[in-house]
N, C-alpha and C positions, 0 to 999 in steps of 0.2 A: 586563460581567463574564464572561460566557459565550464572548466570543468571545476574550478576553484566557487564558481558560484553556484556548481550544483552540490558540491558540499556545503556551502554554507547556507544553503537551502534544505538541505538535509538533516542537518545538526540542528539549525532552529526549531526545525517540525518534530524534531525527536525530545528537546528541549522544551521545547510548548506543551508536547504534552503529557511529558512526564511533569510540570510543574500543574498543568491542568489535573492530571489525572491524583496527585495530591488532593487537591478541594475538593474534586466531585469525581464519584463512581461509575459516572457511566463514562467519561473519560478512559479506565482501565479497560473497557470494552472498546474503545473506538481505537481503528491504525491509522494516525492522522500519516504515516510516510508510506503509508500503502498507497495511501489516496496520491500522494504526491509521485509515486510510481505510475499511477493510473496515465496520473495528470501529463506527464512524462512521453508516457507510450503512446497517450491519445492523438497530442496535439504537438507535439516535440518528435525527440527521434527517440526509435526503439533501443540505439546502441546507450544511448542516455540513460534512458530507464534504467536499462542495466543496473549501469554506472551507481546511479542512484538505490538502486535496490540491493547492490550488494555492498553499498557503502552505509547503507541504512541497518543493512543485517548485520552488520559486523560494528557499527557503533550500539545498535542493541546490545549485544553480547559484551560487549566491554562495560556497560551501564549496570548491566542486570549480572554479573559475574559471571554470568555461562562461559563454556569451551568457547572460541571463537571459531565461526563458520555454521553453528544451529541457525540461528536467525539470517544470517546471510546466503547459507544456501536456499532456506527458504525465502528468504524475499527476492533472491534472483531468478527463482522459479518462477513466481506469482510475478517477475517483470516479463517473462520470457512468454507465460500466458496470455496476459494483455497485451502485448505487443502481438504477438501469433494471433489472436483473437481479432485485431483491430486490422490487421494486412487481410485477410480471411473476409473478415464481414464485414457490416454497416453496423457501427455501435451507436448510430445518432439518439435513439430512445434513451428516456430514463429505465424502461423495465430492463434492455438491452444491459445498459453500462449498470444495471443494479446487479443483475445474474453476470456479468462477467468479473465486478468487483468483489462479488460475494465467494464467489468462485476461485477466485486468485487467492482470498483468501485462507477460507477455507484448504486448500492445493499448500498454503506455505505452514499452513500447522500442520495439515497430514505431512508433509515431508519432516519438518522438525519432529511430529511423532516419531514417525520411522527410524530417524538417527538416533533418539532417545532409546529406541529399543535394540538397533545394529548394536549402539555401545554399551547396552546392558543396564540403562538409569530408568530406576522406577519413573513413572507417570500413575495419576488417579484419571478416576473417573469423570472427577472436576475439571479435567483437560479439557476434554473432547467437548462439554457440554459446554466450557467458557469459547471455546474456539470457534463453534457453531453459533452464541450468541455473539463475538464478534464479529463473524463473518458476515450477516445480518445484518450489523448495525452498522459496517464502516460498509456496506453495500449503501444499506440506504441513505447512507450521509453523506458519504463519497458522489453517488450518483444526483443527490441533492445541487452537491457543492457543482459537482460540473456542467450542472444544468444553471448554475449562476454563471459559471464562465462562457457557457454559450451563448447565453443572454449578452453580456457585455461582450465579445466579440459579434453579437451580429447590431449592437447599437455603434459599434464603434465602425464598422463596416459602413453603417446606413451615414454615419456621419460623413466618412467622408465621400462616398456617393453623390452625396444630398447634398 
């Protein structure tokens, strides 16, 4: 049942925002299932993350027509990061979880670079410079978004304390 609801948590977030990223462009820049990897490894379990980042990769790639396994090895990577990242340190800050989100991400495009050039498929320039501006933007929105769930977990804590 657990794992049934991380796919259907996953499919929504990939669903949102590819209907999102229709209306507005700065959507095409944001990885709302990167975030949900974050969210995942942070506060969840790492083998979960996984789960969810290579299930997110691979419904990427069936969406967008790619080979399957570009997108999913990199988002298993970038879960493997934040997960190693979060055992390792203290990710309690916003600069923290921004530099580790941005990081992951950036990590799951260089990796998708690389297999794009193993198998011999052009890439532009436009790559690396859209990859870089996502990596940025779903850092800072990402680390935004998780700074609202720390909020609401430490009210829901004081609640029942109190």
């Amino acid at each position: 049942m657990k794992y049934l609801f991380l796919a259907l948590s996953t499919m929504l977030a990939i669903v949102a925002q590819m209907i999102a990223g229709n209306n507005f462009l700065l959507f095409n820049l944001f990885d709302l299932s990167l975030v949900l990897i974050a969210y995942w490894a942070l506060y969840r379990s790492r083998v979960q993350a996984l789960f969810v980042g290579s299930l997110s990769g691979l419904l990427m790639d069936a969406t967008l027509g790619w080979p399957l396994g570009y997108n999913g090895f990199g988002r298993t990577l970038a879960a493997f990061a934040i997960g190693a990242a979060a055992r390792r340190f203290n990710l309690e800050g916003a600069a923290v979880r921004f530099a580790t989100i941005a990081v992951a991400s950036a990590l799951s495009s260089a990796s998708m670079l690389a297999l794009f050039a193993a198998l011999q498929r052009q890439t532009g320039k436009v790559y690396l410079v859209t990859s870089l501006a996502q990596a940025l933007i779903t850092g800072a929105v990402g680390s935004a978004l998780l700074s609202v769930v720390d909020n609401y977990n430490n009210r829901v804590r004081a609640n029942r304390a109190g």
